[in-house]
N, C-alpha and C positions, 0 to 999 in steps of 0.2 A: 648476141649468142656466138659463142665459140662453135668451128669446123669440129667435127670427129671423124674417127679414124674410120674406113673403107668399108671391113671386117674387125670379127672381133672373135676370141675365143674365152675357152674358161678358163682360169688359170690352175685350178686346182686346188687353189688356198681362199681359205673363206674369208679374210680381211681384204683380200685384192679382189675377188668376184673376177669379171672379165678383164682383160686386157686385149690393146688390140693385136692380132693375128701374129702377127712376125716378132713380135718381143719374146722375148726368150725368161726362161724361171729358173734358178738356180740358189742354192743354198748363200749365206754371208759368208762363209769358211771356205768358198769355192771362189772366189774375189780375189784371190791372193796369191800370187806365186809363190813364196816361200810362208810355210804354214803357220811359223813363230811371230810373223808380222802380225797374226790376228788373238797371240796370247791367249790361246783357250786350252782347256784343261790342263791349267800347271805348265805350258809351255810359254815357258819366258826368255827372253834374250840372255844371255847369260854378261854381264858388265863386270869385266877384269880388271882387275887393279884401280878401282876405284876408291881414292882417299877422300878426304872432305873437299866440298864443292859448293859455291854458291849456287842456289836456285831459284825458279819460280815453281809453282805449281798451281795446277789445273783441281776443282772440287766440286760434287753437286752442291747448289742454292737450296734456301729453304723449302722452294717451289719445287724439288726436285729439275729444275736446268742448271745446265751446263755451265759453271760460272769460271771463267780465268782471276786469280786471286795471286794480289803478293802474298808471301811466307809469313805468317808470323817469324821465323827464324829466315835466318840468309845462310845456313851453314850447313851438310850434314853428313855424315860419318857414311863409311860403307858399310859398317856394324848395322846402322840406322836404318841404310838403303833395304839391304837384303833384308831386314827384321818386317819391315812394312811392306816389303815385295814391292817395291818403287818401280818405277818402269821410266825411263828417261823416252820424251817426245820429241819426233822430228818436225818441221813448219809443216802446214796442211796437214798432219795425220789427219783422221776422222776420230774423235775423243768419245766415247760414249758413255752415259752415264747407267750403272746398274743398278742404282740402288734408289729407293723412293719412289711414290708415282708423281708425276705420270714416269713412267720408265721410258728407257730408251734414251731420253733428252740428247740430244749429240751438236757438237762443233768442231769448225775446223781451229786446230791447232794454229796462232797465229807466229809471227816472228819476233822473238825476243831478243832481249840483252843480254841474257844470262841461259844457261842451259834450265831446262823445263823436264820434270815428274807428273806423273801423276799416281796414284794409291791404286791397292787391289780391288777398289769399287769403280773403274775405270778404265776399259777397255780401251785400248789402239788399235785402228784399222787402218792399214796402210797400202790400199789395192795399188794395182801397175796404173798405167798408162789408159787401160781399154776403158779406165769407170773413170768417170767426172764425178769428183767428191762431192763438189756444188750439191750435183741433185739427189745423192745420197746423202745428203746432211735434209735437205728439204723434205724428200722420201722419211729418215727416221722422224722427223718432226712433225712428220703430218698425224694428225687426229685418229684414224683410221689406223696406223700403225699400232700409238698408244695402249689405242684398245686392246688390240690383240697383246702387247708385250705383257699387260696388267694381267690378263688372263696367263699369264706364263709364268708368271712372278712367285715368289714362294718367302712366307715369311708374316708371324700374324700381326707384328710391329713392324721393323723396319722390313720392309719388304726389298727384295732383290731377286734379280735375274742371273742365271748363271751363264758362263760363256759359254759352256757345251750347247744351251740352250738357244741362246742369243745366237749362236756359228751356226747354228741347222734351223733358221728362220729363214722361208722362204722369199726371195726380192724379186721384182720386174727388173728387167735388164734389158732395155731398147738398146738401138744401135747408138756408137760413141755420137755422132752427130745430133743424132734426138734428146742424146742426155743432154749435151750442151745446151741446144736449142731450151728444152724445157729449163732448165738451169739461166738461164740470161730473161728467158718472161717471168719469172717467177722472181728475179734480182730487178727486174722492172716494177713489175707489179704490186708487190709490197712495198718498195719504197716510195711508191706511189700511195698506196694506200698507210702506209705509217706518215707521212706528209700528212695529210688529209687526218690521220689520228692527231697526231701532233697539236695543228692547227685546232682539232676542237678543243684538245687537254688545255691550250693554252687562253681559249675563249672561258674557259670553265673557268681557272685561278683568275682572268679579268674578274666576270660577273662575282667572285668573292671578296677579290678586292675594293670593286665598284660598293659593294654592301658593306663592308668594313667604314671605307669612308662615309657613306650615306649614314651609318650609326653614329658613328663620331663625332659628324656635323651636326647629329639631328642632338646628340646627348650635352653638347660644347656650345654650340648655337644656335640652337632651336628650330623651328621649322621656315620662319617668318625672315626671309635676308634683308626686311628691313628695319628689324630690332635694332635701337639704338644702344650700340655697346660701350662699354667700359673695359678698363685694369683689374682683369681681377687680382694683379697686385703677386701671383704668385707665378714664375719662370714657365712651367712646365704646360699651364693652364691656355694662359694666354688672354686675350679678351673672350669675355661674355656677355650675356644681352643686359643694357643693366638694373634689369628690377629683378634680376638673379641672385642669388644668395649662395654665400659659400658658407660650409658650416665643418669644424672638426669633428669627425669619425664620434670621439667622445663625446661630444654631446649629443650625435644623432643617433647613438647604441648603448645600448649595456650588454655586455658580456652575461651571456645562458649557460649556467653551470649546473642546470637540474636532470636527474638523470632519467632515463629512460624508463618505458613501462611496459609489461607484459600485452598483445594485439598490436601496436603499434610497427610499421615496417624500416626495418634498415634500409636506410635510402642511401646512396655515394655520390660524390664531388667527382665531376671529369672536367680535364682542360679541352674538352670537344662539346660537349653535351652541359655543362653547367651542372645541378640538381637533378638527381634522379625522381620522378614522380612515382614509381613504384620499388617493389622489395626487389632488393641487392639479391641476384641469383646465387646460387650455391656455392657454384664455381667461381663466382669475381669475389665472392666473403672472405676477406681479411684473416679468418678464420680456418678457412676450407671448407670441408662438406661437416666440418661437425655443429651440430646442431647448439645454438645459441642458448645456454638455460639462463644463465644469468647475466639481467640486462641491466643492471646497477652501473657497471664501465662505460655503457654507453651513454651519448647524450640527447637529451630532448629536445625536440625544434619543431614547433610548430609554422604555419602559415605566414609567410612575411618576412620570416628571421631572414638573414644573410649567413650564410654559411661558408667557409674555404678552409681548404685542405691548409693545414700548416707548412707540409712540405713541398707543396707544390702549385703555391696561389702565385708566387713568382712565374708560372707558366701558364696562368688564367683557371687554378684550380679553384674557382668561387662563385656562388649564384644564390636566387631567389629559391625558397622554399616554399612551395606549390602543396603542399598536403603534408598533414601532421604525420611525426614519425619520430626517427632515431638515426644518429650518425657513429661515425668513429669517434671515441675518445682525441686519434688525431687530428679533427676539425676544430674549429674553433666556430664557434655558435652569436651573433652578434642580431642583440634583439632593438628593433626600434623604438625610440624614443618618440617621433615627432611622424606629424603626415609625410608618411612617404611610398609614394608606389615602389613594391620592391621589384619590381620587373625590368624599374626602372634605372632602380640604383644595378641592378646587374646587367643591363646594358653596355653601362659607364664604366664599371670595374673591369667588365671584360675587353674595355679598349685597349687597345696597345700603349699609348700613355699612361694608361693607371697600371698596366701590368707591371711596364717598366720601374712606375714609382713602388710598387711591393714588392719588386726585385730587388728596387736599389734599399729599402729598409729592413729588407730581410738578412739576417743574419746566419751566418756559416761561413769557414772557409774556401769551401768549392761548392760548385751547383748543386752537386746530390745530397749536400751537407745542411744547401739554405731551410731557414726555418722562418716564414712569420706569424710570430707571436700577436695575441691581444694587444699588447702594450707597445708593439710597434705599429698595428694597425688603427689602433685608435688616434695615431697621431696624423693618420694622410686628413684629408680632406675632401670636402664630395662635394660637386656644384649641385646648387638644390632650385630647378624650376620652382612657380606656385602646383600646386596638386592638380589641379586641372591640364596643366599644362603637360606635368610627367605621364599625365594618361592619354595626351592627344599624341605624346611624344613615342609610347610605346607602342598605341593602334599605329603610328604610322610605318614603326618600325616593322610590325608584325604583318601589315599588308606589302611594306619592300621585300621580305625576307620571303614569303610566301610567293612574290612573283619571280624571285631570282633562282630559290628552288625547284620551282619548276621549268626555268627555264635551264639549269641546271643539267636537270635529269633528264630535258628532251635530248641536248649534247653527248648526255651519257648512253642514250638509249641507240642515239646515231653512231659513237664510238664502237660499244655491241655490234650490233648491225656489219662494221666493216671489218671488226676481229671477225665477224661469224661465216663473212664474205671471202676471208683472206684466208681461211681454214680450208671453205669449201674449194676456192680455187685452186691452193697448194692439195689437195688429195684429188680433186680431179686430172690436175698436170700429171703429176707425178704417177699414176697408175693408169694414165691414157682414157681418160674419160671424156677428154677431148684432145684434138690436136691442136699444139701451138707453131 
C-alpha cells in the first residue's frame, strides 16, 4: 500500500474529485508565460520568410495516440506551411493530440535531425520552467483525463477538441518538486511493469511457436519417435515414417466447380482462422451489405472439400470444410478422392513448409499480384499417414492446441491485469491519491 497525503480538499472539477490540500488548480492556458506558446484560438506563431525546408512531423495513430512519423515527403513550401496551418516543434514541447478518442493522447516532442511540424489537429504546449512536462504528459494520459476530454469533444465522425476548450481544462498543479518526484515513480514504475508486460508478450509467441512446431512434427513425423524412416525422395519434405505415403495433389482431389444453392451459408477462407463454419457477416461480404440474390457465381463445398483463397493461399489462406455451404467464386474448391481426414490435410497445408511451397508455385509478379491456381495446386504433394493414423494425429493436435490456448489466455488475462494496474497507479500518482 502506498502513503497518502495528510489532508485533502475538493478540487472543484469532477474528473479530479479531491486533491491533496496544498496543490493548487488552474486552467492549461494559464501554464504559459507567453500565450502563443499554447496556439489557442487562431493564435499562432507567426514563421517569416519561410522557403522550402526539409522535415519531420508529428500525427495522431489509428488508436488515436500520439505517434512521431517520418513524411511521406521531405520537402515543403511556405505556400504549403501556412495553407495547413503547420506549426514548426521545439525538443520537449508537450504535443497533444485533438482529434479522435480517446482524445487528449500527448507526448514529449523528442530531438531530431531535421526540423519537425505538426498539423492543426495538434496542439503545442510549451510551459516555463515551474511545470515538469514528465508529469503533464503522464497527467494527459491518464484514463480519468480521457474521460472527461471525450465528454468535451464535439464532432459525430471524427471527433475533435478544440483549443479554447482544451486551454480552459482544469489541471492539479503540486509544487515543482512533487511533480518531479511523481514524474521519476511513474518513469520507474511502468517500465517496470512494461518489463513484466514484455516478458509475458514474449512467453505468449514461445507457446505459439512451441505449437507450430508440435503440428509440423506430429503432421511430417508422426507421433511415435521411434517410427522407422525413410527419403521421401523430395528436398523440402525431408524424411518420413516409412509406411507413409506421398501422393500428388491430383490424384488425391478433383477440382468442385458446381455452383451454389439457395439456404446454404457463405462461409470465407482466413489465413488466421482457416474455414469459416458459419455465414460470412454482412460487413466482411465481398459484396457489402447488399443482399446475395443470385447464388449461381458462387461455389458449392460440402464437408471435407479443401478449400483456399486463390489470392492468398500463399499466406496460409486454405482449410477443411466443416459444414456444407458456399464460397467465393475466388476460391478454389478441391474435392477428395481417396480416405483422407481433412482436418488433417489442413493441418499440413497450413505449415510453414507447405505455405512456402504454394508461395513458390504461385504465380504473379509481386505479392499482391500472386495467384494459386488448380493446376498449380494439383501439382504439390501431400504426405498421406494410414487413416487411422491422420485421426490420432489430429485428436493429438486438438488436445496440444487446446492446452496452449488456454495457457495463452492465462498470460493474456495477467498482461490485462498489469495494463489495468499501470492505469490505476498513473491516475492515482498524478491527481494525489497517494503520495510517492
Amino acid at each position: 500500500m502506498f502513503e497518502k497525503y495528510s489532508e485533502y480538499k475538493d478540487s472543484g472539477v469532477d474528473w479530479l474529485g479531491i486533491v491533496p490540500k496544498n496543490w493548487k488548480i488552474q486552467k492549461l492556458k494559464n501554464f504559459f508565460k507567453e500565450k502563443q506558446s499554447l496556439f489557442i484560438d487562431g493564435d499562432w506563431i507567426e514563421s517569416k520568410d519561410i522557403g522550402g525546408y526539409d522535415f519531420n512531423y508529428f500525427t495522431t495513430g489509428n488508436i488515436g495516440e500520439l505517434q512521431f512519423k517520418d513524411s511521406d515527403q521531405s520537402y515543403i513550401t511556405s505556400e504549403t506551411f501556412k495553407k495547413l496551418r503547420c506549426t514548426k516543434v521545439e525538443v520537449n514541447d508537450i504535443l497533444i493530440s485533438r482529434l479522435n478518442v480517446p482524445l487528449g493522447r500527448c507526448c514529449l516532442a523528442p530531438k531530431t535531425d531535421r526540423p519537425s511540424i505538426v498539423s492543426v489537429d495538434v496542439v503545442i504546449c510549451r510551459p516555463d520552467d515551474t511545470y515538469n512536462r514528465k508529469y503533464y504528459v503522464y497527467l494527459m494520459n491518464s484514463p480519468l483525463y480521457f474521460s472527461f476530454s471525450e465528454i468535451e469533444s464535439r464532432g459525430a465522425i471524427m471527433k475533435r477538441i478544440s483549443r479554447n476548450i482544451l486551454g480552459n481544462f482544469y489541471f492539479p498543479v503540486p509544487s515543482p518538486a512533487e511533480q518531479t518526484a511523481i514524474a521519476n515513480f511513474l518513469d520507474r514504475k511502468t517500465a517496470q511493469i512494461g518489463q513484466a508486460i514484455s516478458i509475458k508478450e514474449k512467453q505468449i509467441e514461445l507457446l505459439k511457436e512451441r505449437k507450430q512446431i508440435l503440428i509440423h512434427n506430429a503432421v511430417t513425423r508422426g507421433l511415435d519417435p521411434d517410427f522407422k524412416m525413410k527419403d521421401s525422395g523430395i528436398s523440402w519434405i525431408g524424411e518420413i515414417p516409412e509406411h507413409w505415403e506421398i501422393f500428388a495433389n491430383r490424384v488425391l482431389f478433383t477440382e468442385r466447380n458446381q455452383p451454389g444453392r439457395e439456404g446454404l451459408p457463405l462461409l470465407s477462407v482466413s489465413i488466421h482462422t482457416a474455414i469459416s463454419s458459419e455465414e460470412l457477416d454482412e460487413e466482411s461480404n465481398i459484396r457489402g451489405k447488399v443482399k446475395i440474390e443470385d447464388k449461381s457465381s458462387y461455389k458449392l463445398v460440402e464437408v471435407d472439400d479443401i478449400v483456399f483463397n486463390m489470392m492468398r493461399a500463399w499466406q496460409g489462406a486454405i482449410g477443411a470444410v466443416r459444414v456444407d455451404g458456399m464460397v467465393s467464386p475466388a476460391y478454389v474448391v478441391a474435392k477428395p478422392n481417396k480416405k483422407l481426414d481433412a482436418n488433417y490435410a489442413e493441418y499440413q497445408y497450413r505449415t510453414s513448409i507447405y505455405i512456402q511451397e504454394m508461395n513458390r508455385v504461385s504465380k504473379g509478379i509481386t505479392d499482391f499480384r500472386k495467384r494459386l491456381y488448380w493446376h498449380e495446386f494439383k501439382q504439390l504433394t501431400t504426405i498421406l499417414p494410414p487413416f487411422e493414423e491422420q485421426k490420432k494425429i489430429v485428436s493429438f493436435i486438438e488436445i496440444v492446441s487446446k492446452k496452449i490456448a488456454t495457457a495463452i489466455s492465462l498470460k493474456q488475462k495477467e498482461i490485462e491485469k498489469l495494463k489495468e494496474y499501470k492505469s490505476t497507479l498513473i491516475n492515482s500518482a498524478v491527481t494525489g491519491k497517494i503520495k510517492v
